[in-house]
C-alpha positions in Angstrom: 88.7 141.2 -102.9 89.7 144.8 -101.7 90.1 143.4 -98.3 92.4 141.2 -99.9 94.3 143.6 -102.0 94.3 145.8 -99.2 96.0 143.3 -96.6 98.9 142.0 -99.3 99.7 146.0 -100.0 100.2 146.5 -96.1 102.8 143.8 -95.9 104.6 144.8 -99.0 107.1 146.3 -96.0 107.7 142.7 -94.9 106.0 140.0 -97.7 107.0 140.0 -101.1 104.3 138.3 -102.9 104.7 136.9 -106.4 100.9 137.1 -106.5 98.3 137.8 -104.0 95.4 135.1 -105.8 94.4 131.7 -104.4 95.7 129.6 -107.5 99.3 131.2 -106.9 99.6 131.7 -103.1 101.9 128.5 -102.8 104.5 130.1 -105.1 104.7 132.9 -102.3 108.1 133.7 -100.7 108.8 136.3 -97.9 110.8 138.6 -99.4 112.1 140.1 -96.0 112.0 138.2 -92.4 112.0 141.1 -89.9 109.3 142.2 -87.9 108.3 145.4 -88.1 106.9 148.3 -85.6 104.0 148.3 -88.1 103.4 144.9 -88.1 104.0 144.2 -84.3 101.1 146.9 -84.1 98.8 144.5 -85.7 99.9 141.4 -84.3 99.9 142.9 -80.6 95.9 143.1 -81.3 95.3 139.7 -81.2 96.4 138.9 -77.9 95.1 142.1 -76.6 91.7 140.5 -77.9 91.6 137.4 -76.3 93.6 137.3 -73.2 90.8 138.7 -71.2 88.2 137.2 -73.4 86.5 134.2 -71.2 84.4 132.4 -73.6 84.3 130.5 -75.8 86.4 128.5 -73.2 87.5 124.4 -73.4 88.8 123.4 -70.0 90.6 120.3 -70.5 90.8 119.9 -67.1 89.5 116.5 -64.8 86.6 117.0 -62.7 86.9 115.6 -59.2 83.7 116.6 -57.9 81.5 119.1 -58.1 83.3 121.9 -56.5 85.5 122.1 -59.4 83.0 123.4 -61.6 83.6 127.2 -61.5 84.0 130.0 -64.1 87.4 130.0 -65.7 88.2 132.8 -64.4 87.9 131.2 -60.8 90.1 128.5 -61.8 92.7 130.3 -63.9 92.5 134.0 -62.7 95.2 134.8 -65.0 95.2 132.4 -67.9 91.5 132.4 -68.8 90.8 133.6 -71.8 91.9 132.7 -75.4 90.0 130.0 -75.7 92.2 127.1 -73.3 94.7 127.6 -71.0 97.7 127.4 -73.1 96.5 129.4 -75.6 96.0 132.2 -73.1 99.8 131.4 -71.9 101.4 132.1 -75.3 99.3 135.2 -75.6 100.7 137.0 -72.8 104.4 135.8 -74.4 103.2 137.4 -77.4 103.0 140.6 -75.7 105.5 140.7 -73.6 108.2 139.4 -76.7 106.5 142.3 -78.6 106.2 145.2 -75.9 110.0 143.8 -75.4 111.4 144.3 -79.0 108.9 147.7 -79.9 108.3 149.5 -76.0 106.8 152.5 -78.0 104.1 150.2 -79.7 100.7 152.3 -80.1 99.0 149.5 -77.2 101.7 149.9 -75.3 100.3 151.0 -72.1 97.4 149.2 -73.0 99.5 145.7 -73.1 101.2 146.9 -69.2 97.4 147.5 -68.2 96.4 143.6 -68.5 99.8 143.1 -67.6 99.4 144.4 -64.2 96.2 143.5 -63.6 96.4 140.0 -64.2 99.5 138.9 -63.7 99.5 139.2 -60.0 101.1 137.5 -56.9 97.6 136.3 -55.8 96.4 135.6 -58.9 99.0 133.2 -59.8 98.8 131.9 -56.3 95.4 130.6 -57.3 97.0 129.0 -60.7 99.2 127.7 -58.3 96.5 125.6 -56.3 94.7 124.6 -59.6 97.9 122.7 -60.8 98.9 121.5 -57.1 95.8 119.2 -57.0 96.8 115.7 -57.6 93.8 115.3 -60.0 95.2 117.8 -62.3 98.9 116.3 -62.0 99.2 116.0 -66.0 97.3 119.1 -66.8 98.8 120.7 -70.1 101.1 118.2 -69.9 103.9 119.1 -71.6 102.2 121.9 -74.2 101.1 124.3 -71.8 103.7 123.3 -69.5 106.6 124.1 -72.2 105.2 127.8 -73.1 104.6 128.9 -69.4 108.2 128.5 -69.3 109.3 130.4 -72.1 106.8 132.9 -71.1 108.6 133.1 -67.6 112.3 133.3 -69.6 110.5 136.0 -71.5 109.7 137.9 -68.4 113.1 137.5 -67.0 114.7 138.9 -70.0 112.6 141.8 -70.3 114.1 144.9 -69.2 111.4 147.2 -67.6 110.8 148.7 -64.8 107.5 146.4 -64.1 109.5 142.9 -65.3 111.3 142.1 -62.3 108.1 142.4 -60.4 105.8 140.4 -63.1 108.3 137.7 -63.0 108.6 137.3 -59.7 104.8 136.8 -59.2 104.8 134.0 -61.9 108.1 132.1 -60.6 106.1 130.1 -58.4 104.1 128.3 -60.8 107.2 128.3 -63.4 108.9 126.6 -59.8 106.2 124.2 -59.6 105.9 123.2 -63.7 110.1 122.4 -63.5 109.3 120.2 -61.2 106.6 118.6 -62.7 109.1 117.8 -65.2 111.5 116.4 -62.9 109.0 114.5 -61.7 107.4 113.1 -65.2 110.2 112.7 -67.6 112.1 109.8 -65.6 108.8 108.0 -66.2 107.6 108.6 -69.4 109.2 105.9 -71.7 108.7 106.1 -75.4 108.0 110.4 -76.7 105.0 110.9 -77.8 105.8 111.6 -81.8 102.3 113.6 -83.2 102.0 116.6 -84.7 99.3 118.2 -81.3 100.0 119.1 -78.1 101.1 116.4 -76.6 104.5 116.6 -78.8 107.6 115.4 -76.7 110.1 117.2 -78.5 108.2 120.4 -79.1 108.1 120.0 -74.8 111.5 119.7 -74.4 112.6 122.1 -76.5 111.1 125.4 -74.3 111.7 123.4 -71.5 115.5 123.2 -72.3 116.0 126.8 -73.1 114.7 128.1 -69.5 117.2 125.2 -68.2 119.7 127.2 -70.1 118.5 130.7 -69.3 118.1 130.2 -65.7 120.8 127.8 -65.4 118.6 125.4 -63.6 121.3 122.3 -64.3 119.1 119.4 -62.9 116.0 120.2 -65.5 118.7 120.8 -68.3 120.9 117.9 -67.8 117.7 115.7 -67.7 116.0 116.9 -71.0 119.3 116.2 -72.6 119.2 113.0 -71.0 116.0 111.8 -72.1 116.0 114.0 -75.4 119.1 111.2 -76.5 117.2 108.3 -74.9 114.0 109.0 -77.4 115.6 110.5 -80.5 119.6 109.5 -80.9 119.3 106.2 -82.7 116.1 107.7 -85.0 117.3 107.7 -88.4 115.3 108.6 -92.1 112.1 110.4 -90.6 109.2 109.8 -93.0 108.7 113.6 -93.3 106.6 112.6 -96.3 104.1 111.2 -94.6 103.5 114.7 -93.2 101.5 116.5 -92.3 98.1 114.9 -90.7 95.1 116.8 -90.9 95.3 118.1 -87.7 98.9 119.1 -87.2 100.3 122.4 -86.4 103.9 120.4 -85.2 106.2 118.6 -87.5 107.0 115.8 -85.6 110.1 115.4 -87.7 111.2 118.9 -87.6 110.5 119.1 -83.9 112.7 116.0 -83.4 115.7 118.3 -85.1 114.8 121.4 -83.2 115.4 119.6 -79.8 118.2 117.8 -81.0 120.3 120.8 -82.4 119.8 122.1 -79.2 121.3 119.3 -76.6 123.8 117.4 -79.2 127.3 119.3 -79.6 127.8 120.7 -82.9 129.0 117.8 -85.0 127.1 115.4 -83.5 124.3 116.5 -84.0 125.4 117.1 -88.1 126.2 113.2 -87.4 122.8 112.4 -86.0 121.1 115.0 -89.0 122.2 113.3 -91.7 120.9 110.5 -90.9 117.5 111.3 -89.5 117.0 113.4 -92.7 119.4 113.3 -95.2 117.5 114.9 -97.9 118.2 118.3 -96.3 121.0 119.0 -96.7 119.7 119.1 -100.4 120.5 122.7 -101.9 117.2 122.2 -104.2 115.1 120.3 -101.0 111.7 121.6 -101.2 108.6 120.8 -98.7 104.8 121.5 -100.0 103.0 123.8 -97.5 100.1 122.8 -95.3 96.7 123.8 -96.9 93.8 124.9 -94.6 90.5 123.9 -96.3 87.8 125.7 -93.4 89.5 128.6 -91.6 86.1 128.5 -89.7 87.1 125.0 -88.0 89.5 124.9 -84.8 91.2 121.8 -86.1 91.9 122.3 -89.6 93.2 125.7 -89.0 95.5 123.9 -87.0 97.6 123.4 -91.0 98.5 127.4 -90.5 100.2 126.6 -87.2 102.3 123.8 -89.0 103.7 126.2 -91.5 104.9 128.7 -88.7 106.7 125.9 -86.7 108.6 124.3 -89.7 109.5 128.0 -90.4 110.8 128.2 -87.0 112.6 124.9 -87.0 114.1 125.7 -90.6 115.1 129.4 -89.9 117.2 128.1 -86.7 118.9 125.6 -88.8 119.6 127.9 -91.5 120.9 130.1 -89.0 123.2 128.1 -87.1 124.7 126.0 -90.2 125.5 127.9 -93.3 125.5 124.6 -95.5 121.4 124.6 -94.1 121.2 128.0 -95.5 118.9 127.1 -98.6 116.4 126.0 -95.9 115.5 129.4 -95.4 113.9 130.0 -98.8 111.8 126.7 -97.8 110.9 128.7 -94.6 110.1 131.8 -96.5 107.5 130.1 -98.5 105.7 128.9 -95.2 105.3 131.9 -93.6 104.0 133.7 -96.7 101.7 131.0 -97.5 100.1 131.4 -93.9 100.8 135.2 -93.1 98.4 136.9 -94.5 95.7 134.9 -92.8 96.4 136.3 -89.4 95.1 139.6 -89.3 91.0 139.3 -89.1 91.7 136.0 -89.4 88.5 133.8 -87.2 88.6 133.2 -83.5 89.5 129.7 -84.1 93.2 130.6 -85.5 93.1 134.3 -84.2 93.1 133.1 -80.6 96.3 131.4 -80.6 98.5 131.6 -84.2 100.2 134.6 -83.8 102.2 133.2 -81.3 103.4 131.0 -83.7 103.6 133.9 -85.9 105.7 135.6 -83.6 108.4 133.0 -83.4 108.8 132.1 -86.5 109.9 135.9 -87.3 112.0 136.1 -84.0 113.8 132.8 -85.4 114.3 134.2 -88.5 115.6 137.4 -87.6 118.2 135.8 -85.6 
């Protein structure tokens, strides 16, 4: 209880809590959306904790023969810790976004440290020849694909002295993952509409910001392509048949984040109201996602949902001012699943403050 106590006092900078008990924890609202030097402190930790961290590990690779059973950090000498691959990709983002918005965080030379020594030319190399195999063709397909791109847009847009060269060592696998989707998206038919990894919209969507960033045309004009083949002629997404028990992606919300992104501005108001009319609703509500075990990799999975409807929410509250109530619905995610990040288990410590992370970015937009 005084752990408790003591953890909703140290976000009182950032969390207004109407109470800090179980029974009233989904009446929660975030009282103010902006990260914090104090707070990026904290959430810096748990990247910083895991990225170089090499077990537990789960491959999810395909075994071709038996040379392909090596350490993980033999396969992935750069992405091999936090638990998967992907995991490990969106923890290095983490500290990079954060070292990018706070350069005098307390870990700071701490963060450039694993920095340096992972992130280098031959190491990547190596990441490079993992993913070059044809046996792991659909490797992190599109999850892990979709956040090493964002963490190469994150590198690019960093301005430090060490960026230019971090960025540079990763652009060859960043190279090689655009043109995996080149090569995939022309042949994938039908999205893939879950709430997991394998989330076509949630793909797209990272994907289609490096397009923009880096003005790589080709990759941009395709996502937008195949973004309107899957999604334009969707309308009335069952959002109340949301969430499964394993979700930590809205696939309805998802579905709106990539489509406010390639439609123009009016058209894609069009397309909203009728995917899901009920939001623009000033008294809409949506109930949070409960996690029941924090202890189990999958059900923690609900604490991940909350952060990426917050994101999706925030960026439509942000871009259409008649979406503004949205934001309050937001709020009340991310202080329902806040608080459960610091000391939080390995099994949601390994990977949700990345979501974490950009759900306050988004809102602070």
């Amino acid at each position: 209880m005084l752990k408790a106590l003591s953890f909703c006092t140290a976000l009182l900078s950032m969390v207004l809590l109407q109470a800090c008990s179980p029974a009233t924890q989904d009446t929660e609202r975030m009282a103010s959306h902006h990260l914090t030097l104090s707070e990026a402190n904290k959430l810096v930790e748990l990247p910083l904790h895991c990225v170089e961290t090499p077990y537990p590990y789960k491959t999810g690779a395909v075994l071709g023969s038996a040379d392909d059973l090596k350490e993980p950090s033999v396969l992935h000498p750069v992405f091999y810790g936090c638990f998967d691959w992907h995991s490990a990709v969106h923890g290095y983002w983490s500290m990079v976004t954060l070292l990018q918005q706070y350069p005098d965080l307390e870990q700071a030379d701490e963060v450039k440290a694993v920095l340096k020594r992972n992130l280098t030319a031959e190491n990547v190399a190596r990441e490079v020849d993992f993913f070059s195999k044809d046996i792991n063709d659909s490797f992190e397909r599109t999850y892990g694909w979709a956040w090493l791109l964002k963490l190469s847009d994150e590198l690019r847009s960093w301005e430090d002295p060490m960026a230019k060269e971090l960025a540079a060592n990763l652009q060859p696998l960043a190279d090689l993952i655009v043109e995996r989707y080149i090569n995939f998206l022309p042949r994938l038919v039908y999205p893939v509409r879950v709430g997991e990894h394998t989330n076509t919209a949630f793909g797209l969507s990272f994907a289609y910001d490096y397009a923009v960033n880096r003005g790589h045309t080709e990759l941009q004009q395709l996502i937008a392509q195949r973004a309107k083949d899957y999604f334009s002629e969707d309308k009335k997404c069952p959002i109340a048949w949301e969430p499964s028990g394993y979700d930590f992606l809205s696939p309805c919300l998802e579905e709106i984040g990539l489509m406010q992104r390639v439609l123009p501005k009016q058209q894609f108001l069009t397309w909203l109201d009728d995917f899901m009319p009920q939001l623009a609703d000033p008294g809409y509500s949506l109930a949070v996602g409960k996690v029941s075990d924090r202890t189990d990799g999958k059900l923690v999975h609900l604490d991940g949902l909350n952060f990426s409807r917050a994101w999706n929410l925030y960026a439509l509250a942000n871009q259409y001012p008649q979406y503004e109530h949205l934001r309050e619905v937001a709020d009340k995610h991310m202080a329902h699943s806040y608080p459960n990040l610091v000391g939080d288990s390995y099994e949601g410590g390994h990977w949700l403050g990345s979501f974490a992370i950009q759900a306050l970015n988004q809102a602070q937009q």
